[in-house]
N, CA and C of each residue as an Amber inpcrd file, in Angstrom:
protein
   423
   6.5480000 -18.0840000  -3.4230000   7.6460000 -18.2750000  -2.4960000
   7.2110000 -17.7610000  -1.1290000   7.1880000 -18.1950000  -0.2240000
   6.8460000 -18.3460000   1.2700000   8.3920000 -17.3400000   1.9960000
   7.9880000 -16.8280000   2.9020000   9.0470000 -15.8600000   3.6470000
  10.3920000 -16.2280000   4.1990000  11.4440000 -16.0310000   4.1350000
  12.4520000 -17.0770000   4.4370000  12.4280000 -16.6250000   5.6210000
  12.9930000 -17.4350000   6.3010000  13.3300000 -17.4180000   7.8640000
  14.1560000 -16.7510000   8.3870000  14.5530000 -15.7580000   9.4190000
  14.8810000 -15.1060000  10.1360000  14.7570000 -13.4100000   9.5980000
  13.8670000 -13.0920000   8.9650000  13.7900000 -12.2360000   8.0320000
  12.2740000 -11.5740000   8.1220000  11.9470000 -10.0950000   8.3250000
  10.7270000  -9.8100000   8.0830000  10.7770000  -8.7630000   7.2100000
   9.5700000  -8.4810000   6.0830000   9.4580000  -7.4790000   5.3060000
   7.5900000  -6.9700000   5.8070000   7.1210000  -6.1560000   7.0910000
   5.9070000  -6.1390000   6.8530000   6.0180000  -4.1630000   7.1930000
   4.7380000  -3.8400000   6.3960000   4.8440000  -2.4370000   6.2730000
   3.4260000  -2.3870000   6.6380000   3.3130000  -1.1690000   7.7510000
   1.8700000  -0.9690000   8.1770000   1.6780000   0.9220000   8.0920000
   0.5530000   1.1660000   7.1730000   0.2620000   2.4320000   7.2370000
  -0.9730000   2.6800000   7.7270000  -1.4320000   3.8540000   7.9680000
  -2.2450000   4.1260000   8.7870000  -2.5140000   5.7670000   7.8640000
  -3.0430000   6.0120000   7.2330000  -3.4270000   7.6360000   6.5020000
  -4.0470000   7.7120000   5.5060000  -4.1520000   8.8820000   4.6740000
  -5.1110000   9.2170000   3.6110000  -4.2850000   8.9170000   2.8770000
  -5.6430000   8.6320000   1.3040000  -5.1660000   8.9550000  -0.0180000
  -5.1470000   9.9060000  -0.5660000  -3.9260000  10.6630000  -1.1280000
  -3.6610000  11.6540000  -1.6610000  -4.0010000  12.1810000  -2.9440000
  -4.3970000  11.0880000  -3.9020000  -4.6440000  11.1060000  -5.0290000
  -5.7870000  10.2920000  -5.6170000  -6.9890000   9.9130000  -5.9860000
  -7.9320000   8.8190000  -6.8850000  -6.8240000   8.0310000  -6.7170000
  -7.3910000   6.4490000  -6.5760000  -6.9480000   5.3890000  -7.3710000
  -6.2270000   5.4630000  -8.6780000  -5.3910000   4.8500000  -9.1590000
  -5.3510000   4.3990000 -10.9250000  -4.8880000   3.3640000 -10.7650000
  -6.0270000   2.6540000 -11.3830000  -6.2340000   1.4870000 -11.9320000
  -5.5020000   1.1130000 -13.2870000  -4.8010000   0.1200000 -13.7110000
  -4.2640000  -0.2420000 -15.4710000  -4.7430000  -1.9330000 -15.2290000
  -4.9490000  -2.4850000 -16.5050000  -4.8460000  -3.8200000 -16.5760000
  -3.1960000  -3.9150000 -17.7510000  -2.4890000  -4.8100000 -17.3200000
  -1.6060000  -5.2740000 -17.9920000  -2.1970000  -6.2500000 -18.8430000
  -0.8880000  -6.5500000 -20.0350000  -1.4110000  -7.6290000 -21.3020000
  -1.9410000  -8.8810000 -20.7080000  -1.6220000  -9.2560000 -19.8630000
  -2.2630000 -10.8590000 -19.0370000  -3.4370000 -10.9620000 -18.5480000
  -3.6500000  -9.3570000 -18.4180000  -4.6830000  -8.7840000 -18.0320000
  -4.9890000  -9.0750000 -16.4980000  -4.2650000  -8.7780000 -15.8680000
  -4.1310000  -8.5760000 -14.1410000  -3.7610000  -7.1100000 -14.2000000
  -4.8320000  -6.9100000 -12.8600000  -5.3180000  -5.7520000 -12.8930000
  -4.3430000  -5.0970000 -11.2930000  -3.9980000  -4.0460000 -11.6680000
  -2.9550000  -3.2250000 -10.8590000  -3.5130000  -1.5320000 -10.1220000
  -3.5010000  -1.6870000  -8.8940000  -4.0080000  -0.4840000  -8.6820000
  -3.0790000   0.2540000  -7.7000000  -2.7220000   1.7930000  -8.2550000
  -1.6710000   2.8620000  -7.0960000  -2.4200000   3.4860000  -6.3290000
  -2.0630000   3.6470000  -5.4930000  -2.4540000   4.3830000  -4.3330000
  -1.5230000   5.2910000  -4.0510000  -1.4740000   6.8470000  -3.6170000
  -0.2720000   7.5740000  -2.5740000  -1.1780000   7.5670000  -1.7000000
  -0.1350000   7.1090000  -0.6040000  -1.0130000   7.2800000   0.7660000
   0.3290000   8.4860000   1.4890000  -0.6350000   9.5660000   2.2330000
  -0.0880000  10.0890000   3.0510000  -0.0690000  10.0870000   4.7030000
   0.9370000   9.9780000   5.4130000   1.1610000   9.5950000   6.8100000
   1.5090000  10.9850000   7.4400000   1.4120000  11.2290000   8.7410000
   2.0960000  12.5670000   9.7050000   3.1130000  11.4560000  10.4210000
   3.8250000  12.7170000  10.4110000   5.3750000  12.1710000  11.1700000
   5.6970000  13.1640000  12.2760000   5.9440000  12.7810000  13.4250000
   5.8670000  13.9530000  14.1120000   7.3140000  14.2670000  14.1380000
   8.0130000  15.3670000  14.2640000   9.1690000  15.6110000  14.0370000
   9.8580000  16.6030000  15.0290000   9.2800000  17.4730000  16.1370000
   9.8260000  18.3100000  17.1060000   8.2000000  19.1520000  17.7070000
   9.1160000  19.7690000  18.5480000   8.2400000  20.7100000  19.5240000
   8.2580000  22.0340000  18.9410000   7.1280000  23.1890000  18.5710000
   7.2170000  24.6140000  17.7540000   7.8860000  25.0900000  19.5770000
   8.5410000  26.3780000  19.1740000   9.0480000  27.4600000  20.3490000
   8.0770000  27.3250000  21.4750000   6.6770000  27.3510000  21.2390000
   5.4980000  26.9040000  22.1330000   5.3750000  25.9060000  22.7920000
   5.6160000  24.6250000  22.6650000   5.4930000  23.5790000  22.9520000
   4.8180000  22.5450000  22.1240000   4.2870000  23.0440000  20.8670000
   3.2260000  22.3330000  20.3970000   3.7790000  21.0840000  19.3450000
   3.3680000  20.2240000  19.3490000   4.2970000  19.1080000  18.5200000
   4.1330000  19.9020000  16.6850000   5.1530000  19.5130000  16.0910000
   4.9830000  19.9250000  14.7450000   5.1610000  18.6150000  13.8650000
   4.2540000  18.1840000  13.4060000   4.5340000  17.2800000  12.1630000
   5.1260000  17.0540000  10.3710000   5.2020000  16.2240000  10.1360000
   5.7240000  16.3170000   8.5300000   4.7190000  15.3470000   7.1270000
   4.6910000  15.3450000   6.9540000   4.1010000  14.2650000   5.9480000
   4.7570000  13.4660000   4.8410000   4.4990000  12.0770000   5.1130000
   5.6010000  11.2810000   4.2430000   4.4520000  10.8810000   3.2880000
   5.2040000  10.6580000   2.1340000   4.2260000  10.2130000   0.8430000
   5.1190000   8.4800000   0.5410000   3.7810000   7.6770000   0.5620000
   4.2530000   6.3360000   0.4670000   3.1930000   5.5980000  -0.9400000
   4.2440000   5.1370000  -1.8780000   3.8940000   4.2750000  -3.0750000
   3.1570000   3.1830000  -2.6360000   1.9750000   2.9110000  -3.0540000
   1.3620000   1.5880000  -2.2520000   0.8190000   0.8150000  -3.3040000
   1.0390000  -0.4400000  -4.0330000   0.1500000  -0.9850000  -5.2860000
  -0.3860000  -2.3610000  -4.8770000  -1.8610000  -2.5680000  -5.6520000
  -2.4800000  -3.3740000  -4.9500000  -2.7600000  -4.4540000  -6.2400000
  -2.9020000  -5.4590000  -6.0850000  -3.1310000  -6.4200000  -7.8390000
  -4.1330000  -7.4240000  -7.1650000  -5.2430000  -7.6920000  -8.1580000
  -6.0850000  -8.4870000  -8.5440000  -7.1660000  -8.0310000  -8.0200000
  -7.5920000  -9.0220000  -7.3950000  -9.0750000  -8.3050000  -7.0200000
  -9.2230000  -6.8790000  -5.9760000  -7.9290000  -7.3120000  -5.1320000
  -7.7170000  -6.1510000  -4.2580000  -7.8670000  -5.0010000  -5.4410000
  -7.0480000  -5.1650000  -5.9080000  -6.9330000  -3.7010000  -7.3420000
  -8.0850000  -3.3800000  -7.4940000  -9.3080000  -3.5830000  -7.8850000
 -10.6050000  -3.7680000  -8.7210000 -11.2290000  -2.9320000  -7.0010000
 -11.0130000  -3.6530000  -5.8920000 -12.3150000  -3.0360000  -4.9350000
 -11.6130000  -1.4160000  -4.6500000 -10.2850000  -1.7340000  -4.3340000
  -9.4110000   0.2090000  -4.2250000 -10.2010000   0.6140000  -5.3080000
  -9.9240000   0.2940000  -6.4970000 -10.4310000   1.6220000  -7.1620000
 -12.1470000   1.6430000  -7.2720000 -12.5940000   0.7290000  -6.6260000
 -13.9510000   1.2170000  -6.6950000 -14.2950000   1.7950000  -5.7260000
 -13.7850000   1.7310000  -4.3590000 -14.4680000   2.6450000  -3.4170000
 -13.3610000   3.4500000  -2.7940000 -12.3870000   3.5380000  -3.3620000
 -11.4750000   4.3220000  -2.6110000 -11.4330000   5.8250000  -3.2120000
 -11.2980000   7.0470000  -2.9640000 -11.1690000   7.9930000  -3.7750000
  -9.5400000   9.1380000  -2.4910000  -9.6770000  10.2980000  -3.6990000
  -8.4260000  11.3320000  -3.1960000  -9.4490000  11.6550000  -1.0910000
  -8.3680000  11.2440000  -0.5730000  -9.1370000  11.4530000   0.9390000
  -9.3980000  10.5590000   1.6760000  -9.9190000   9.3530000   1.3460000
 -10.2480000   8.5070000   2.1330000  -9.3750000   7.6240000   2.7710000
  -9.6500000   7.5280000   4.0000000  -8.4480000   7.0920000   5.2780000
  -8.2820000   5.5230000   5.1240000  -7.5220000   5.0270000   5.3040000
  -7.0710000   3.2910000   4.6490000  -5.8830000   2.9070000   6.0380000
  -6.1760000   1.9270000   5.9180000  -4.9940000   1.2460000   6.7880000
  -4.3400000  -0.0150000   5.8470000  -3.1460000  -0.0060000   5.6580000
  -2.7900000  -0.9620000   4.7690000  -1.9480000  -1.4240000   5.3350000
  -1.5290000  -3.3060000   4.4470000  -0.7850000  -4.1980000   5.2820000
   0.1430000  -4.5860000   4.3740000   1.3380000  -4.6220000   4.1320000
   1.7540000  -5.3050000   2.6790000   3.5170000  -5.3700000   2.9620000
   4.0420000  -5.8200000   2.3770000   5.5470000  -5.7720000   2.0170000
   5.9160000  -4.5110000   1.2390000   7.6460000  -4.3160000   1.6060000
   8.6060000  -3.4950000   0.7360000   8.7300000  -4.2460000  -0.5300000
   8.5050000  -3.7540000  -1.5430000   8.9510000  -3.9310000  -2.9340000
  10.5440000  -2.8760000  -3.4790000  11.2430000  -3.0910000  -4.0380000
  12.0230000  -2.4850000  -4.9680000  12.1820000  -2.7310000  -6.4730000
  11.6680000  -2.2880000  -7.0520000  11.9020000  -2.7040000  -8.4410000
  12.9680000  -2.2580000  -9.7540000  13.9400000  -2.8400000  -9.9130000
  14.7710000  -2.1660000 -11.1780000  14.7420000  -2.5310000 -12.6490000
  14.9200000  -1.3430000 -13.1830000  14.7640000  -1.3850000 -15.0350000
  15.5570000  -0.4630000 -15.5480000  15.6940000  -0.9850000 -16.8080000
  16.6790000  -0.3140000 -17.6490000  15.7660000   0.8330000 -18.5810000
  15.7560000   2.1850000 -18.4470000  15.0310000   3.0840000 -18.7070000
  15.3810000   2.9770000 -20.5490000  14.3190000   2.7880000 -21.6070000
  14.5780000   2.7300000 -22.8130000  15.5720000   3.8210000 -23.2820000
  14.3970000   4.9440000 -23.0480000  15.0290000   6.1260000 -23.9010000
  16.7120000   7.0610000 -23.7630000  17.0400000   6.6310000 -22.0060000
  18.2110000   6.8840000 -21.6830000  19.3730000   5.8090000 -21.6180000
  18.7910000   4.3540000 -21.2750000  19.5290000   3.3300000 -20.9830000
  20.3150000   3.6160000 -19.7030000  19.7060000   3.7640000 -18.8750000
  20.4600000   4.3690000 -17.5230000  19.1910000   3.3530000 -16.4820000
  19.7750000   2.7020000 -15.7660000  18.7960000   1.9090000 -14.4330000
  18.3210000   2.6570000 -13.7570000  17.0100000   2.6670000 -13.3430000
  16.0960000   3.3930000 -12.7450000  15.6040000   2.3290000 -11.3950000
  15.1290000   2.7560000 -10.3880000  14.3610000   1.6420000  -9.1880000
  13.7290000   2.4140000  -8.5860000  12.6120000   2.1510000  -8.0970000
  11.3960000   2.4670000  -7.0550000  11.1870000   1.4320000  -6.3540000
  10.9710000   1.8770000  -5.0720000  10.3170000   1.4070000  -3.9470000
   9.2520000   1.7240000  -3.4180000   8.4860000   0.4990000  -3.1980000
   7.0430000   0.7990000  -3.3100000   6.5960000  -0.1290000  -2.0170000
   5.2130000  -0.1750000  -1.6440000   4.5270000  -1.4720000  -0.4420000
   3.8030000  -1.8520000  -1.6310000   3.8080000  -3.0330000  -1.4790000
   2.7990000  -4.0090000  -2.1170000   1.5270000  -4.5360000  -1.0340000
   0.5290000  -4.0900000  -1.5940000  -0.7470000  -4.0470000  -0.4980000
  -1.2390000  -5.5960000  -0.0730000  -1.3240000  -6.3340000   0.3830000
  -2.0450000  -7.3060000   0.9680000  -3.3320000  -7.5130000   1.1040000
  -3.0730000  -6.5960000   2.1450000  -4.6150000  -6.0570000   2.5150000
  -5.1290000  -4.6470000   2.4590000  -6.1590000  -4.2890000   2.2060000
  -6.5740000  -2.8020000   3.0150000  -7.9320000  -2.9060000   3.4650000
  -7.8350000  -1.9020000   4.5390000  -9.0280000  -1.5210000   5.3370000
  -9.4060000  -0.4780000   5.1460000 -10.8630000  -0.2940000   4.3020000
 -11.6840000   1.1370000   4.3070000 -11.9420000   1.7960000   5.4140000
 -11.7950000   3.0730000   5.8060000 -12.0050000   3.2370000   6.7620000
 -13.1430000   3.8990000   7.4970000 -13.5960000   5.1780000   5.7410000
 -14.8710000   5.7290000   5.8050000 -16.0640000   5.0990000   5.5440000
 -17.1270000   5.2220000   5.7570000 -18.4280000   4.6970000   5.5800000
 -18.6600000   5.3510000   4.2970000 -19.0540000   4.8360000   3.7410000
 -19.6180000   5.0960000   2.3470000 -20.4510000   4.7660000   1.6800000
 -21.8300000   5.4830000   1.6450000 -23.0520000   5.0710000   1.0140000
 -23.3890000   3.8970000   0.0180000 -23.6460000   3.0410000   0.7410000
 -24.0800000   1.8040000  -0.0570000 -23.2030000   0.5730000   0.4430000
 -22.0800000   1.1570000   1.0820000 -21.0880000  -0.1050000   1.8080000
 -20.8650000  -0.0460000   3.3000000 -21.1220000  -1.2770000   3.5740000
 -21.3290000  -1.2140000   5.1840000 -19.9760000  -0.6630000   6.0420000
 -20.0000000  -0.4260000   7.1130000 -18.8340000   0.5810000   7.8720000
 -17.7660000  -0.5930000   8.3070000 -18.3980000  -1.6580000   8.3230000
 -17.1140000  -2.8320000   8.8370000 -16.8680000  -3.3540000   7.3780000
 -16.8520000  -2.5450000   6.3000000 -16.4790000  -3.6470000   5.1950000
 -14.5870000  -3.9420000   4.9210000 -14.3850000  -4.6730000   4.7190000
 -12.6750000  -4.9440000   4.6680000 -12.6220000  -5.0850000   3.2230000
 -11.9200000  -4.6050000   2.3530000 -11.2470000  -5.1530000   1.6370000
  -9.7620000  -6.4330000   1.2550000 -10.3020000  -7.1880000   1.9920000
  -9.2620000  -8.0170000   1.8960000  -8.9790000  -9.5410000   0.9700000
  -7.6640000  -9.5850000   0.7570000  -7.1770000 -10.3380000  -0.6450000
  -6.0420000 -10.8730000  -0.1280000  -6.2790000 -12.3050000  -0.0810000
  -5.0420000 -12.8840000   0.7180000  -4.0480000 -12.9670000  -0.2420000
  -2.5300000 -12.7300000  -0.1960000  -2.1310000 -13.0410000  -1.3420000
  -1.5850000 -14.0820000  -1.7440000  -2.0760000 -14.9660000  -2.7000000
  -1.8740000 -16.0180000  -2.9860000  -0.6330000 -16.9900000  -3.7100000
   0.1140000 -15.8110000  -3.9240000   1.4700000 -16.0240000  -4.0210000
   2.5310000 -16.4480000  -2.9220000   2.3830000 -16.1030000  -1.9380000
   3.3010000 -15.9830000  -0.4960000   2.3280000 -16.4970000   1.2090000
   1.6350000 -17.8970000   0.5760000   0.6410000 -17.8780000   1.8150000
   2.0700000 -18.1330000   2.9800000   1.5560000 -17.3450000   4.3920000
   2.1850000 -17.7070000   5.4510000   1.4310000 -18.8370000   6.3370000
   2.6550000 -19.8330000   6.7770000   2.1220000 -20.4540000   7.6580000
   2.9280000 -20.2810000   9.0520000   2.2510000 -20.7020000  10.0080000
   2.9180000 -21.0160000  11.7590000   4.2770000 -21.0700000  11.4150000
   4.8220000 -22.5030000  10.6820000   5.6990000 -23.0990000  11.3860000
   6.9270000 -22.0930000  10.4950000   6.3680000 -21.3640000   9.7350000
   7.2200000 -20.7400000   8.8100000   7.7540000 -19.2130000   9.7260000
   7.3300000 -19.1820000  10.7930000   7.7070000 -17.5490000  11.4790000
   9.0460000 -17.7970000  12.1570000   9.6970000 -16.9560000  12.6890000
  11.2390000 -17.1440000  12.7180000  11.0810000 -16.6280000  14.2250000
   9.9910000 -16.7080000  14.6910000   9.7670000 -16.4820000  16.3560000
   8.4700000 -17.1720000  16.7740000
């Protein structure tokens, strides 16, 4: 399904990973990879003048091949710029039967940012997603 019109969902981060990759393959066997990425938020001035920041922790999951290159060269630390949509997802929790939802970015793209022995410094990880291609005439500006 292609983006409906007058409507945008795009999420851009810019920070570290907080945690390794984890990687799962589901039964279809498409392969799913999490990321926490952490961001600074700047939030006021200390008594000094000095800006003081916060840190937001953002759910980021990446599927298919994208999945497969995150967890191969990404580790806890390494700086990423990612491109992707808001996700929300709801389920009916088994053991309580009570609805549960998370909100998450669904990755698009990402950009490595560190150099890393054996992979060149301009390498991109990128995975168009082939579910939602955008075209021109489809933008609502």
């Amino acid at each position: 399904m292609g983006p409906v019109k007058g409507t945008v969902n795009c999420v851009e981060l810019l920070g570290w990973l907080g945690a390794d990759p984890e990687l799962r393959f589901l039964a279809n066997g498409a392969a799913v990879c999490r990321l926490r990425v952490a961001t600074k938020r700047f939030t006021n001035l200390d008594t000094e003048g000095r800006r003081e920041f916060e840190t937001d922790w953002t759910s980021v999951e990446a599927w298919g091949k994208l999945a497969e290159l995150c967890n191969s060269y990404l580790h806890k630390g390494s700086r990423v710029r990612v491109n992707g949509a808001l996700r929300t997802d709801a389920w009916t929790d088994k053991a309580s039967g009570q609805t549960r939802s998370r909100t998450l970015v669904r990755a698009e793209n990402v950009l490595f940012l560190d150099a890393r022995p054996g992979l060149p410094s301009e390498a991109v990880a990128e995975v168009e997603d082939v579910e939602a291609p955008v075209h021109d005439e489809d933008v609502p500006f």
